[in-house]
GUMIMI-460426 format. One record per residue (C-alpha): z, x, y; residue in three letters; residue number from 1. Coordinates in Angstrom, 2 decimals. Example, Ala and Ser with C-alpha at 12.3 -4.5 7.8 and 13.67 -1.06 7.14 Angstrom:
residues 2
zz:7.80&xx:12.30&yy:-4.50&mivo:ALA&fido:1
zz:7.14&xx:13.67&yy:-1.06&mivo:SER&fido:2
END
This chain:
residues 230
zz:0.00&xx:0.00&yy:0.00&mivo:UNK&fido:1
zz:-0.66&xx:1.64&yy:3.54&mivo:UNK&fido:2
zz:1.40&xx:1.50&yy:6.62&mivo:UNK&fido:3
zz:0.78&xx:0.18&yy:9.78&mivo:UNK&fido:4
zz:2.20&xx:1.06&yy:13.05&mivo:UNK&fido:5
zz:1.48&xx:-1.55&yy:15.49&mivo:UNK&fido:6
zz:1.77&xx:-0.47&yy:19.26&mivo:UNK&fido:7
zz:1.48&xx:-3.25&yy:22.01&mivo:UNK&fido:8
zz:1.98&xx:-3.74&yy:25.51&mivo:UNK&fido:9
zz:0.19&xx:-4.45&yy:29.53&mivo:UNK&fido:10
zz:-3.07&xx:-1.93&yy:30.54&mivo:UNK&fido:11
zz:-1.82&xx:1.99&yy:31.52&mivo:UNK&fido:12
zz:1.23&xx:1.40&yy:29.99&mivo:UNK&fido:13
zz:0.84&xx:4.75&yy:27.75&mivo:UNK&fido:14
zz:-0.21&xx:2.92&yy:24.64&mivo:UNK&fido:15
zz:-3.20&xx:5.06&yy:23.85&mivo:UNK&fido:16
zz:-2.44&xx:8.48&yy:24.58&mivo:UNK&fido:17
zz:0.70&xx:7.76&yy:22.88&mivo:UNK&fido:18
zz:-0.89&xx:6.36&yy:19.46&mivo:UNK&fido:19
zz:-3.08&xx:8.91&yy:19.38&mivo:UNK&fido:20
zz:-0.74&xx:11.43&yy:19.57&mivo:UNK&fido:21
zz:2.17&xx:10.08&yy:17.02&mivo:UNK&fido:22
zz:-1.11&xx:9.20&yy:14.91&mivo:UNK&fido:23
zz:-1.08&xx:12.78&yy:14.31&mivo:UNK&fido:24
zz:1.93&xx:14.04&yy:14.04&mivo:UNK&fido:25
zz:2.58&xx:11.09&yy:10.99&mivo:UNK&fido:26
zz:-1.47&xx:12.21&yy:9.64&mivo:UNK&fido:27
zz:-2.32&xx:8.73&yy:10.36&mivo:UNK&fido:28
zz:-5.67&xx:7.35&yy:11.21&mivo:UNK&fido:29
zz:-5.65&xx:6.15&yy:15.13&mivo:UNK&fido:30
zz:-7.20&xx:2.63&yy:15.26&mivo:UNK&fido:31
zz:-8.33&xx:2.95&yy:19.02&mivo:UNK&fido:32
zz:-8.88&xx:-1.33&yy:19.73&mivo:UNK&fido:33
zz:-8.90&xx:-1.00&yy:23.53&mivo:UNK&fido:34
zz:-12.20&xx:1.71&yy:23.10&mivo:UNK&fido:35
zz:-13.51&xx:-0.84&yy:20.25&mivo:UNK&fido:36
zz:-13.19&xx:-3.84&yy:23.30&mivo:UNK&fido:37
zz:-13.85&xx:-1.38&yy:25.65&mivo:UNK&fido:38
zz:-17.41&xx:-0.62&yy:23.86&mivo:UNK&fido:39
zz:-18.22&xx:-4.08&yy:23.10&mivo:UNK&fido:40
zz:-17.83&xx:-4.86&yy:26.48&mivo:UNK&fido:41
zz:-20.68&xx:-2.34&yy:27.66&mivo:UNK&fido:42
zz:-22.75&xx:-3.22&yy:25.19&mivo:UNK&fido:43
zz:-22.98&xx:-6.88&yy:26.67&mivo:UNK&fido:44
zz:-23.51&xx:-5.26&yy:30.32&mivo:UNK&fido:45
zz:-26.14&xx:-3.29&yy:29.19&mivo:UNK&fido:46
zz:-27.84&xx:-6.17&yy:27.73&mivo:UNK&fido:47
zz:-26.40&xx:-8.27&yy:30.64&mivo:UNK&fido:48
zz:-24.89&xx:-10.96&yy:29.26&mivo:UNK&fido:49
zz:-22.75&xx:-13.42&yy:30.22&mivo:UNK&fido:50
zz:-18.99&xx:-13.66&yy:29.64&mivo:UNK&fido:51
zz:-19.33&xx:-16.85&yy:27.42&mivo:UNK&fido:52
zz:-20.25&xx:-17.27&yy:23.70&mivo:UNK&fido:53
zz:-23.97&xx:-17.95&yy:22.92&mivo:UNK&fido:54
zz:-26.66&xx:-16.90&yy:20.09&mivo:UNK&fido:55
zz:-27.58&xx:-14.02&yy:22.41&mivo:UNK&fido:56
zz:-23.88&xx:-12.59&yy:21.84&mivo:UNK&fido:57
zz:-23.77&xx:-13.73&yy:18.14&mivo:UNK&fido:58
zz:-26.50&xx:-11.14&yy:17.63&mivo:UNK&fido:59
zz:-25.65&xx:-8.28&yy:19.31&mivo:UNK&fido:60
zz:-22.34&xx:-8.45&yy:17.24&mivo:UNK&fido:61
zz:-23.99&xx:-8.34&yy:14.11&mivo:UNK&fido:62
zz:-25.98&xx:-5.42&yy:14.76&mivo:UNK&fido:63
zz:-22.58&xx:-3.98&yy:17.02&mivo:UNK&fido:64
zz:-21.13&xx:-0.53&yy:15.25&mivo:UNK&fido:65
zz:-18.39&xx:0.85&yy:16.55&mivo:UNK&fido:66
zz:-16.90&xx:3.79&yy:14.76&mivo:UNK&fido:67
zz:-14.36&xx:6.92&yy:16.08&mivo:UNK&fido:68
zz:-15.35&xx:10.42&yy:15.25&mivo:UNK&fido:69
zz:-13.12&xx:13.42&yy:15.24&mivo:UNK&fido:70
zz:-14.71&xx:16.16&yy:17.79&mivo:UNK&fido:71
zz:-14.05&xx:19.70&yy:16.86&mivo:UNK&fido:72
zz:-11.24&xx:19.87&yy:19.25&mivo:UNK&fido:73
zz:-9.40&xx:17.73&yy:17.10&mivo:UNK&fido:74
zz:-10.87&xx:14.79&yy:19.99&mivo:UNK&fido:75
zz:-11.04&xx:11.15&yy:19.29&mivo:UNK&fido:76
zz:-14.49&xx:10.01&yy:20.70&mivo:UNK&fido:77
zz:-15.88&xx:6.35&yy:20.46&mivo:UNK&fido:78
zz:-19.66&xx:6.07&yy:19.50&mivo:UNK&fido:79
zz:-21.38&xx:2.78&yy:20.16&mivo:UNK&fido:80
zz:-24.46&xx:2.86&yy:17.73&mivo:UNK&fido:81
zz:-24.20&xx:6.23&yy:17.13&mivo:UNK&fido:82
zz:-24.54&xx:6.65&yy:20.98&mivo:UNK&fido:83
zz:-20.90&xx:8.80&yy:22.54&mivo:UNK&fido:84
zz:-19.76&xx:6.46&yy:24.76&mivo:UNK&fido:85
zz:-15.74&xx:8.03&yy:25.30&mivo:UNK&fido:86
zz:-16.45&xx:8.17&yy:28.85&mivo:UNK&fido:87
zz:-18.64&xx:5.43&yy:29.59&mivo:UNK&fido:88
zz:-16.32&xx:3.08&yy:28.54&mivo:UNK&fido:89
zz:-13.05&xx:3.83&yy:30.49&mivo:UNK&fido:90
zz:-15.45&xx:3.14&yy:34.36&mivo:UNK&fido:91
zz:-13.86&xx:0.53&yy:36.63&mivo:UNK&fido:92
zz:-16.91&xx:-1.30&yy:35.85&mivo:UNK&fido:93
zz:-15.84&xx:-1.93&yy:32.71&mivo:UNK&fido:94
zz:-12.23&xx:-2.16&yy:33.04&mivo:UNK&fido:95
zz:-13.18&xx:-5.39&yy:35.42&mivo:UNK&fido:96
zz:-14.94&xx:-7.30&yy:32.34&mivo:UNK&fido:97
zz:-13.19&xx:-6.06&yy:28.74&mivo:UNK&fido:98
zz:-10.94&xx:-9.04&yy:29.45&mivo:UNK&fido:99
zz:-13.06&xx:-11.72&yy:29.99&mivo:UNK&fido:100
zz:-15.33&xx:-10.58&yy:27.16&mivo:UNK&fido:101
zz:-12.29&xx:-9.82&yy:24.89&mivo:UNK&fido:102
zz:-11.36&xx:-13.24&yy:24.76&mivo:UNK&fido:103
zz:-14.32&xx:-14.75&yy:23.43&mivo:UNK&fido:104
zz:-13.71&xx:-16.00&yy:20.02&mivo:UNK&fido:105
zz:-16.58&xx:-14.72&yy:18.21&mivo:UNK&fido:106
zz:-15.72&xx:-11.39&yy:20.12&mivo:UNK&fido:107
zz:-12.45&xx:-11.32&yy:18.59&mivo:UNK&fido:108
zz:-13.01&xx:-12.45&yy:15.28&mivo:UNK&fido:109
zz:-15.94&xx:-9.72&yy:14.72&mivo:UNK&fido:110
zz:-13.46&xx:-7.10&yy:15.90&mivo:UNK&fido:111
zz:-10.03&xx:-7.80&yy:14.03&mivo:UNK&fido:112
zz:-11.79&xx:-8.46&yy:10.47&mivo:UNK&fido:113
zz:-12.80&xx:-5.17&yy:11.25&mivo:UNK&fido:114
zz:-9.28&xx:-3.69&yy:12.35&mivo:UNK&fido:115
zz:-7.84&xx:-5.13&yy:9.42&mivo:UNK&fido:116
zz:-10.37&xx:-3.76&yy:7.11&mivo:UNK&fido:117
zz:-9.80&xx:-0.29&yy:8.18&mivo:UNK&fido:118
zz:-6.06&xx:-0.49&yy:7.85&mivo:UNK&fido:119
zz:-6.07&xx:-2.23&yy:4.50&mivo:UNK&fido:120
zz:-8.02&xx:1.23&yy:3.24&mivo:UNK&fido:121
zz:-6.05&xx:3.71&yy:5.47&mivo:UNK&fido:122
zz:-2.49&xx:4.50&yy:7.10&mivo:UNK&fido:123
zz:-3.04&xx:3.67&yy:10.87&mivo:UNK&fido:124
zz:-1.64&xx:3.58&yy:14.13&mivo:UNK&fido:125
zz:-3.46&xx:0.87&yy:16.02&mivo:UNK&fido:126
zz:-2.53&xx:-0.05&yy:19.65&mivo:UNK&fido:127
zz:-3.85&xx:-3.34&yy:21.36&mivo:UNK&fido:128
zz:-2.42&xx:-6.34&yy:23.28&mivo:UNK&fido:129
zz:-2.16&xx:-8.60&yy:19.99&mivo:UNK&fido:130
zz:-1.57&xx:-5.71&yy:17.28&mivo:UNK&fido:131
zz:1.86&xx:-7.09&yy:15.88&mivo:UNK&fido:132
zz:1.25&xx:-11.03&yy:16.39&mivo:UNK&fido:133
zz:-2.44&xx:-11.22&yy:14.90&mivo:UNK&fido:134
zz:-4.25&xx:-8.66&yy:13.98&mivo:UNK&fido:135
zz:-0.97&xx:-7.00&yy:11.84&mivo:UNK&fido:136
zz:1.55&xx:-9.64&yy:11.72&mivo:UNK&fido:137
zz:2.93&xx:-7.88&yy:8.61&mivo:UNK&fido:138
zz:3.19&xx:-4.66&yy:10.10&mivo:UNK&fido:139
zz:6.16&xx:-2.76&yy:9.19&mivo:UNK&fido:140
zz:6.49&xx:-0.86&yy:12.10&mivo:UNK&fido:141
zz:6.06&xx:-2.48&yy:15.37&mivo:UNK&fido:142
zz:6.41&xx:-1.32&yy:19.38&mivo:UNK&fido:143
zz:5.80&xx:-2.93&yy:22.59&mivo:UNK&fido:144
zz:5.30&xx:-0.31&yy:25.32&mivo:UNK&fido:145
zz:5.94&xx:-1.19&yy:29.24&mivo:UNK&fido:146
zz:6.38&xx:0.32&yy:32.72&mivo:UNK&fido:147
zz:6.62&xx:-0.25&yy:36.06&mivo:UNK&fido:148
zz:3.34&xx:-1.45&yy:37.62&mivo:UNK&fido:149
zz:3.55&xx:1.37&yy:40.47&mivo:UNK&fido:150
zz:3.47&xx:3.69&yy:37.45&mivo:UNK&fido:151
zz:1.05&xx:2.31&yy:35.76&mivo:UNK&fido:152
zz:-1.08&xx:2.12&yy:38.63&mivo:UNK&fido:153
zz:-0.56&xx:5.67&yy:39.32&mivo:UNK&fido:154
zz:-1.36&xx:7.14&yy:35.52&mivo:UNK&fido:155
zz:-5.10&xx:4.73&yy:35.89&mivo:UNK&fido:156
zz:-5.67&xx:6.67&yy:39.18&mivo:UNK&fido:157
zz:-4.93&xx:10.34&yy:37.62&mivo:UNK&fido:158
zz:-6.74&xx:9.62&yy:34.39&mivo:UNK&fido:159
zz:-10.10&xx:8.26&yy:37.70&mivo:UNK&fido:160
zz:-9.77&xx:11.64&yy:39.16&mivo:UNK&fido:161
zz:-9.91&xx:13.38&yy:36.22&mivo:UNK&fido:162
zz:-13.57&xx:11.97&yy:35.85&mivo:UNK&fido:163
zz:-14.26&xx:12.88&yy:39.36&mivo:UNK&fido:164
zz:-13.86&xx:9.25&yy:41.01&mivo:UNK&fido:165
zz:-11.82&xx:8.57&yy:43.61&mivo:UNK&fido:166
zz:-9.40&xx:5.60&yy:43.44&mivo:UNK&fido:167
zz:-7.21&xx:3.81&yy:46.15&mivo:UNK&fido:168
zz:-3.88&xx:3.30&yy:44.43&mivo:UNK&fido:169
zz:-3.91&xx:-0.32&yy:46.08&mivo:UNK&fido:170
zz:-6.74&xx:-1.13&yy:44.62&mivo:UNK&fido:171
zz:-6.07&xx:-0.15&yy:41.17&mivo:UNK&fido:172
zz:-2.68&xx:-1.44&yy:41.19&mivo:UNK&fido:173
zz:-4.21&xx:-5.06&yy:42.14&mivo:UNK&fido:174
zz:-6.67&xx:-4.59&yy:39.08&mivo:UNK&fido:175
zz:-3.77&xx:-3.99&yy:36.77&mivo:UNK&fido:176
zz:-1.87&xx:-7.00&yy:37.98&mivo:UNK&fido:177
zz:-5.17&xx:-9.03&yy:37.37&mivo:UNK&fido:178
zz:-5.42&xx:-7.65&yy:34.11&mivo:UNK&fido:179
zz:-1.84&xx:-8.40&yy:33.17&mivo:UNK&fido:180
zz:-2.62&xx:-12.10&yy:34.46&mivo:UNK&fido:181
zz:-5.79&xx:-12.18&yy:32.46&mivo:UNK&fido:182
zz:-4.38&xx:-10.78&yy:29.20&mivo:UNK&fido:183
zz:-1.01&xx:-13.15&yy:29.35&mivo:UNK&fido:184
zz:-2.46&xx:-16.58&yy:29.96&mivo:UNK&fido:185
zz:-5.78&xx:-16.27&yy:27.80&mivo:UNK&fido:186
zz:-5.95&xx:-19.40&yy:25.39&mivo:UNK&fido:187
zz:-6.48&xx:-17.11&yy:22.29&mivo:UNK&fido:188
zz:-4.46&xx:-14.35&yy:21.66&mivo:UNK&fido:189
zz:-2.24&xx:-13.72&yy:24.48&mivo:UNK&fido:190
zz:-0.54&xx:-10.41&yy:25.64&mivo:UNK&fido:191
zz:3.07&xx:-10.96&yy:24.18&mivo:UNK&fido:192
zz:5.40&xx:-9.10&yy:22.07&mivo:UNK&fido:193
zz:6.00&xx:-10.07&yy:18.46&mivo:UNK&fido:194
zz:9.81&xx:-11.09&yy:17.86&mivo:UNK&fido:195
zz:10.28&xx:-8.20&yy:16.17&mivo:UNK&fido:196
zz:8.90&xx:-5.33&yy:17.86&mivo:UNK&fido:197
zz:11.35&xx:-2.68&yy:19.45&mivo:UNK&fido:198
zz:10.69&xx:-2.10&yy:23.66&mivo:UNK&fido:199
zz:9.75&xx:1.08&yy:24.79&mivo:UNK&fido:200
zz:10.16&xx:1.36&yy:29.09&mivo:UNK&fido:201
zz:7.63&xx:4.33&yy:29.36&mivo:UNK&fido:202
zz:8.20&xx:4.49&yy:33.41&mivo:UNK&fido:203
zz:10.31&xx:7.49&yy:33.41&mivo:UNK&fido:204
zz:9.35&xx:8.71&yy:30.18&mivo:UNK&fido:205
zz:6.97&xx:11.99&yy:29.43&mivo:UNK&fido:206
zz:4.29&xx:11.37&yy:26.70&mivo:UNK&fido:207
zz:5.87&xx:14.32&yy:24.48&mivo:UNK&fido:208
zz:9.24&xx:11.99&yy:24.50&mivo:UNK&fido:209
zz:7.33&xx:8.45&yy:23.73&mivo:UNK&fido:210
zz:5.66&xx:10.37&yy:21.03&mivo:UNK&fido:211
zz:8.72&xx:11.64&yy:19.96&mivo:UNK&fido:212
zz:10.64&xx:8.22&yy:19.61&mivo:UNK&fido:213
zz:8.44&xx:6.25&yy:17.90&mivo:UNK&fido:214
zz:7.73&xx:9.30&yy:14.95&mivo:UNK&fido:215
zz:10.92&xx:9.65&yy:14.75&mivo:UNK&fido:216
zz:11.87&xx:6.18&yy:14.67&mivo:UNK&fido:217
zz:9.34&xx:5.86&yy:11.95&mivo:UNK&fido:218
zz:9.72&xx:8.58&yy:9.58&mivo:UNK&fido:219
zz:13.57&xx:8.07&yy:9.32&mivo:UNK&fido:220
zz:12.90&xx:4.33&yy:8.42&mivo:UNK&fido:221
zz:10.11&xx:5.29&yy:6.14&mivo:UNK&fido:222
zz:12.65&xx:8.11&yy:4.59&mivo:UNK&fido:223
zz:15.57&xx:4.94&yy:4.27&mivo:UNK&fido:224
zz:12.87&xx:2.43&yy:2.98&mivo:UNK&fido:225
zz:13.54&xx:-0.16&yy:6.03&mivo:UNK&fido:226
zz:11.83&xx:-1.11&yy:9.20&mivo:UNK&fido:227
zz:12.44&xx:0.42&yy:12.11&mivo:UNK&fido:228
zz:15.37&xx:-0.69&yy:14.20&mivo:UNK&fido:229
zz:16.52&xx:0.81&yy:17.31&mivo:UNK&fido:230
END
C-alpha cells in the first residue's frame, strides 16, 4: 500500500516549495497539482478558450498530457505535451485564470483520476487546495499550510523578480485575496481544510523548518504505525 502526504492551503502559502522539498528528503514522488492546473490552464489560452465547459474543452483534455520530469539538477520541471512549460506557467497571466478554469467540472475530473492514479502506483507528496477532502480523503498524512497575506504577497513578488518582472506588492497582494475568494466559495471543491489535517502558520517560518516539521512529523508516525498528530 503507498503513502500519501496530502499538503493544502491559500496561493503563496509555501505549499510547493515545501512538498517538493520534504518529497525528497522521505524519497517520495512530488505530485505538483497547482503546475498540472497551472498547465491546463495555458493550454486553454493558447487555444483561447473560454472559462466554461464545452466540446471544444472536452477535447483538448483528452489529448492534454501533463507529466513532471526530473532535470539533471535534481529539478522538477512540468512538460505540457512534451513541450517545458516550468516557467510559462507560473506568469501573472496565468495566475489570473487557473481558478476559473480549475473549477470546471470536466477540468477537475480529468485531473484528479489522474492524481489518484499516480499515487495509487507510487508514495507521493501532493499539494493542492482539495488534496485531503477529495482527491485523498484517505490520506494518512495530512497538512494545511497558511500565512499572513502580507507574506504571502511578498514571497509571489520575490519568486516575479526572480523571472525578471517587476511586481507592485499592492497589486499582487489584491490578486492573492481574489484568489483566496475564488478558491473558497467555488461550488465544487472548495479551498478548506479536511477535519483532520494538522495547521502549519508558515508566516514566520523558513522553508528548511516547514520542511523539517512535516518529515519529521511523518517519519516518527510512520516509525509508531499512527497518523500524524501534533
Amino acid at each position: 500500500m503507498t503513502t500519501v502526504v496530502a499538503i493544502d492551503g491559500p496561493a503563496a502559502s509555501g505549499k510547493s516549495t515545501t512538498a517538493r522539498l520534504a518529497a525528497r528528503r522521505l524519497g517520495f514522488i512530488h505530485l505538483d497539482t497547482g503546475a498540472m492546473y497551472r498547465a491546463v490552464t495555458l493550454a486553454c489560452q493558447e487555444q483561447r478558450l473560454p472559462t466554461r465547459e464545452s466540446s471544444e474543452l472536452a477535447d483538448l483534455l483528452a489529448a492534454l498530457d501533463v507529466r513532471f520530469q526530473t532535470s539533471g539538477e535534481n529539478q522538477q520541471r512540468t512538460l505540457l505535451n512534451g513541450r517545458d512549460v516550468t516557467d510559462a506557467i507560473r506568469t501573472p497571466e496565468v495566475t489570473r485564470q487557473v481558478s476559473a478554469y480549475s473549477a470546471l467540472g470536466m477540468v477537475r475530473e480529468r485531473m484528479v483520476n489522474l492524481q489518484r492514479r499516480i499515487g495509487a502506483k507510487q508514495n507521493v507528496v501532493c499539494e493542492g487546495r482539495d488534496i485531503g477532502t477529495r482527491v485523498f480523503p484517505d490520506a494518512r498524512f495530512k497538512f494545511y499550510l497558511v500565512a499572513d497575506l502580507e507574506e504571502r504577497a511578498r514571497r509571489r513578488c520575490d519568486e516575479l523578480r526572480a523571472r525578471g518582472k517587476s511586481p507592485s506588492l499592492e497589486h499582487v497582494a489584491e490578486q492573492l485575496r481574489q484568489r483566496d475568494h475564488e478558491d473558497s466559495t467555488r461550488e465544487l471543491s472548495p479551498l478548506q481544510k479536511a477535519g483532520d489535517a494538522i495547521t502549519v502558520d508558515t508566516t514566520n517560518l523558513t522553508i528548511p523548518a516547514q520542511v523539517d516539521f512535516i518529515v519529521t512529523l511523518v517519519k516518527t508516525a510512520q516509525k509508531q504505525g499512527v497518523r500524524a498528530k501534533y
